[in-house]
N, CA, C and O atoms as a printed pandas DataFrame, in Angstrom:
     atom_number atom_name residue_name chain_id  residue_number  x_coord  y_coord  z_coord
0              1         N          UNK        A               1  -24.555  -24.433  -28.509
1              2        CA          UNK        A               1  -23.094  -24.642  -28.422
2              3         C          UNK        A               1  -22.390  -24.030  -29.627
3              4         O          UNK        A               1  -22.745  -24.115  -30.803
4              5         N          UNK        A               2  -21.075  -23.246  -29.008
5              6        CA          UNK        A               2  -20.497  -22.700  -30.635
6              7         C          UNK        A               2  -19.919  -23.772  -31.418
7              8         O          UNK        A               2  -19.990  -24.985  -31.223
8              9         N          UNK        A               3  -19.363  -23.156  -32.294
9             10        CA          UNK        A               3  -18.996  -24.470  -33.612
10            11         C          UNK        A               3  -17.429  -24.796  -33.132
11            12         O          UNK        A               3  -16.888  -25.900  -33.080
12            13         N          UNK        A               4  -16.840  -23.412  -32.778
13            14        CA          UNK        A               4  -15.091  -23.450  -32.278
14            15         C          UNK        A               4  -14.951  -24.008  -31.164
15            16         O          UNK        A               4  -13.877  -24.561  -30.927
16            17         N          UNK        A               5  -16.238  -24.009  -29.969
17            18        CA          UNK        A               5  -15.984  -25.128  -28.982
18            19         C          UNK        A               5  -16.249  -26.895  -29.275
19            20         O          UNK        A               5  -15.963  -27.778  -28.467
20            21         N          UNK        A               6  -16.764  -27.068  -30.419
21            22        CA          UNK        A               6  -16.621  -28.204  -30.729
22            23         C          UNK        A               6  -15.422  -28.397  -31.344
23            24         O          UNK        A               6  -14.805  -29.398  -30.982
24            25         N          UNK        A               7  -14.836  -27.582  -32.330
25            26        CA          UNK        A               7  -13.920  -27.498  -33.341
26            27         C          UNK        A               7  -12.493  -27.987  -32.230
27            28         O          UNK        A               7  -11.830  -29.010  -32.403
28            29         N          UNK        A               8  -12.275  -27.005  -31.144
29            30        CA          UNK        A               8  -11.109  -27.564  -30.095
30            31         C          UNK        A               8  -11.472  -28.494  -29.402
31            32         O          UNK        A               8  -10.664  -28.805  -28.526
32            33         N          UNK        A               9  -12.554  -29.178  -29.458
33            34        CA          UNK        A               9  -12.327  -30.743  -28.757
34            35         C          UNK        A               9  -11.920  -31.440  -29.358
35            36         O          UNK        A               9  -11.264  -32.386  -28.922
36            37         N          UNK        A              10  -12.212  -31.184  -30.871
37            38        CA          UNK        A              10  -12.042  -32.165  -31.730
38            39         C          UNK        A              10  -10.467  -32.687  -32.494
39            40         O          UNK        A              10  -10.073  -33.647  -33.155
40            41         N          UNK        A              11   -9.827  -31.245  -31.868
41            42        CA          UNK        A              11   -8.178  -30.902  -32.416
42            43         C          UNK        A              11   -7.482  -31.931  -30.969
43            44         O          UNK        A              11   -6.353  -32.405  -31.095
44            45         N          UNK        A              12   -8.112  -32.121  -29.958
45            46        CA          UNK        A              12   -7.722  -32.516  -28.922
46            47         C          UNK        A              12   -7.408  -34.361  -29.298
47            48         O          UNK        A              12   -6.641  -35.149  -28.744
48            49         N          UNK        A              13   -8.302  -34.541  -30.378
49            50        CA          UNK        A              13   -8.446  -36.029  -30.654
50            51         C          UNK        A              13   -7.756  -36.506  -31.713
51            52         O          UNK        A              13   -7.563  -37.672  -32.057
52            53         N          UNK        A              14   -7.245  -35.019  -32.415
53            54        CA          UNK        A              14   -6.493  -35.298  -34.049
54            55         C          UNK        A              14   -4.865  -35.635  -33.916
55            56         O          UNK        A              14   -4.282  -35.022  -33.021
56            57         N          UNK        A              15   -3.895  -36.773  -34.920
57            58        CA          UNK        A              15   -2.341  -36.662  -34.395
58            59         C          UNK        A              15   -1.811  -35.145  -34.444
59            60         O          UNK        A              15   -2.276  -34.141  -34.983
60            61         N          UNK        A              16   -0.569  -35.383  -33.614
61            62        CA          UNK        A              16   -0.028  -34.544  -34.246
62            63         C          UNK        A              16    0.360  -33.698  -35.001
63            64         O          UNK        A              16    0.799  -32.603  -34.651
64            65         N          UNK        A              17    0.250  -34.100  -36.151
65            66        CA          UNK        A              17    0.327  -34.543  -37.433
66            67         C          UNK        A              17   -0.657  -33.828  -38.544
67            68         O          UNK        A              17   -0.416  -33.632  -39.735
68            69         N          UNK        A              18   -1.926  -33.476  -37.734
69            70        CA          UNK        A              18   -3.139  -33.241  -38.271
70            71         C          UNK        A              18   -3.005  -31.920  -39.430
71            72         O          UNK        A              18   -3.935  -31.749  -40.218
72            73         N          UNK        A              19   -1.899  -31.099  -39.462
73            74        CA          UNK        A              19   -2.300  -30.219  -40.120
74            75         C          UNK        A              19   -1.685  -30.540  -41.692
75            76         O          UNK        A              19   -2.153  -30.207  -42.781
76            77         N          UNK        A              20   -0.498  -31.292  -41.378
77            78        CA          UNK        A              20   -0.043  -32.130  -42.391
78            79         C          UNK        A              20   -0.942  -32.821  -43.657
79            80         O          UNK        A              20   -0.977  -32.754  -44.886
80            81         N          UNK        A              21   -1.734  -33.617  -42.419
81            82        CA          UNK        A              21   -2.557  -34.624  -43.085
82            83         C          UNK        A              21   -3.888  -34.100  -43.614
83            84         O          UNK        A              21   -4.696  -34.775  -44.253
84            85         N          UNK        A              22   -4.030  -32.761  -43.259
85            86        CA          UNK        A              22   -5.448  -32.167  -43.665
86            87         C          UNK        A              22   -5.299  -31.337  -45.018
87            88         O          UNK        A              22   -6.162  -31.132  -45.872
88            89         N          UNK        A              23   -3.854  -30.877  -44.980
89            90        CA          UNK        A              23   -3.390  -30.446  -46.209
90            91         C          UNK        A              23   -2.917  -31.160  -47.220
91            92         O          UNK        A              23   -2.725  -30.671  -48.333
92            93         N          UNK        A              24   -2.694  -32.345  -46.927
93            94        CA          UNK        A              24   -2.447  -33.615  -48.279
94            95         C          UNK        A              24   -4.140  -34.016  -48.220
95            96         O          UNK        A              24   -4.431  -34.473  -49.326
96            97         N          UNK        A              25   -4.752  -34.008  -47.758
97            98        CA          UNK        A              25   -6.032  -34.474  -47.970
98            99         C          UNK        A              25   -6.891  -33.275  -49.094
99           100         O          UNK        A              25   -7.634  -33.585  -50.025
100          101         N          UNK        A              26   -6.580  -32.127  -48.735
101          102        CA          UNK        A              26   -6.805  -30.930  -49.409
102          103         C          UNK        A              26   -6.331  -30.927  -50.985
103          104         O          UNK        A              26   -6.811  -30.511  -52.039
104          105         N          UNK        A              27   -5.578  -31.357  -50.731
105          106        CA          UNK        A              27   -4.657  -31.646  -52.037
106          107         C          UNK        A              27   -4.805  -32.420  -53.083
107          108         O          UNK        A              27   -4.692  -32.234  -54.294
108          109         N          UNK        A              28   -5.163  -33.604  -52.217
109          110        CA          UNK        A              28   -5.859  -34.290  -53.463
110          111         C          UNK        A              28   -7.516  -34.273  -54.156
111          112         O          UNK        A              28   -8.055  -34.745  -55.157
112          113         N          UNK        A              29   -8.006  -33.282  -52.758
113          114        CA          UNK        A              29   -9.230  -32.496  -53.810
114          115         C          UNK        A              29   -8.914  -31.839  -54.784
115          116         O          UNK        A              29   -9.531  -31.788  -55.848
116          117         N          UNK        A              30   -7.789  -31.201  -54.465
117          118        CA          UNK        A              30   -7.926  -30.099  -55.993
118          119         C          UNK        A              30   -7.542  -30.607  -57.514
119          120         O          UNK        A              30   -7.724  -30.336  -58.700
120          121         N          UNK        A              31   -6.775  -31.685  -56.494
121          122        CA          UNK        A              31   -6.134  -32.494  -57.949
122          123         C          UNK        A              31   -7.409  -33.691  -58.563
123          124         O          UNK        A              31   -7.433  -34.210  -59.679
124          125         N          UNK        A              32   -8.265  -33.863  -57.573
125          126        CA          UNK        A              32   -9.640  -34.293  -58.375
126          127         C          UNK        A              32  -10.066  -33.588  -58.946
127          128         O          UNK        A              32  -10.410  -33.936  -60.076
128          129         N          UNK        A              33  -10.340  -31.942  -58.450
129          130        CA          UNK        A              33  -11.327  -31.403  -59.401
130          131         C          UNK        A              33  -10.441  -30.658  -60.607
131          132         O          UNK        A              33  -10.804  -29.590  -61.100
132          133         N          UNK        A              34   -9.397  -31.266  -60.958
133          134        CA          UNK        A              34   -8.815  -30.516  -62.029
134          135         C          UNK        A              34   -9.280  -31.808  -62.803
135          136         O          UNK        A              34   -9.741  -31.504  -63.904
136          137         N          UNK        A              35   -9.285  -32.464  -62.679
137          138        CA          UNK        A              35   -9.345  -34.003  -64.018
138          139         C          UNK        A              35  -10.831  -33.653  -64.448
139          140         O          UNK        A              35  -11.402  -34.330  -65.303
């Protein structure tokens, strides 16, 4: 099975919202690995 046919089932299950929330999540990695 490819990885992108899992990858769009999985967008099927995420809010709205998801790209929002994946980029504040992103965000506060970087701001961990700066400390």
């Amino acid at each position: 099975k490819k990885m992108s046919e899992d990858w769009s089932l999985l967008l099927c299950f995420f809010p709205s919202n998801w790209v929002e929330l994946a980029a504040e999540t992103d965000v506060l990695k970087k701001l961990r690995k700066d400390k």
